[in-house]
C-alpha positions, 0 to 999 in steps of 0.5 A, a space after each residue: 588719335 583724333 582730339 578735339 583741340 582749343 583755338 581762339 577765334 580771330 577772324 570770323 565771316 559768312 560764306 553761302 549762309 555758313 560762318 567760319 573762322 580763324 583759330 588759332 592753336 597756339 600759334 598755328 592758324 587754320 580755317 574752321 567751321 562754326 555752325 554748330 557754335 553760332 554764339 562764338 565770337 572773335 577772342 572766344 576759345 572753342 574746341 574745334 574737332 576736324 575742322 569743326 568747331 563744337 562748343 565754347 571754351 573759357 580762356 583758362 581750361 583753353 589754355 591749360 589743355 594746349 599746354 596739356 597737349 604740348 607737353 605730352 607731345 599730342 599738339 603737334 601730332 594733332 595740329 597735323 592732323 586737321 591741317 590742310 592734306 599735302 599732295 603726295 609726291 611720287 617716286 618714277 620708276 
C-alpha cells in the first residue's frame, strides 16, 4: 500500500530552480519535493506521497493521521516505503 503521509517541514532550500525540503514524520527525516506546494513554509504539515509534497495540512488533522497510522501499524510500513532504497546484498554461490 502506498499513502500519502503528513511530515512537518523543517528545512527548505532551492536546487536547479526546485525547492525542496526536510520532513519529518514523526521522527524519522527524509528529503521530499515541493514544487507542487510552493506556499508551504518551514513548520508547515504537508502530505507528502512518494517523495512529493502534494498540499498543505494543518498541524491537528497532521497529527491525529500520524497517530492513526501508527496505531494501525501502516507508519512504519509507509515510512519504509519512501525511504531511500538499500542495495541488495548478494548471495556467492
Amino acid at each position: 500500500m502506498c499513502l500519502g503521509v503528513p511530515g512537518q517541514v523543517t528545512k527548505v532550500w532551492e536546487a536547479n530552480g526546485t525547492r525542496f525540503a526536510t520532513a519529518d514524520f514523526g521522527g524519522v527525516t527524509k528529503e521530499i519535493c515541493l514544487a507542487y506546494v510552493p506556499d508551504v513554509v518551514v513548520g508547515d504539515y504537508t502530505i507528502v506521497h512518494v517523495g512529493f509534497a502534494l498540499t498543505k495540512l494543518d498541524e491537528k488533522s497532521a497529527l491525529e493521521t500520524l497517530e492513526l497510522f501508527r496505531s494501525v501499524g501502516l507508519l512504519d510500513e509507509e515510512l519504509n516505503v519512501i525511504s531511500t532504497p538499500t542495495e541488495p546484498t548478494s548471495a556467492a554461490g
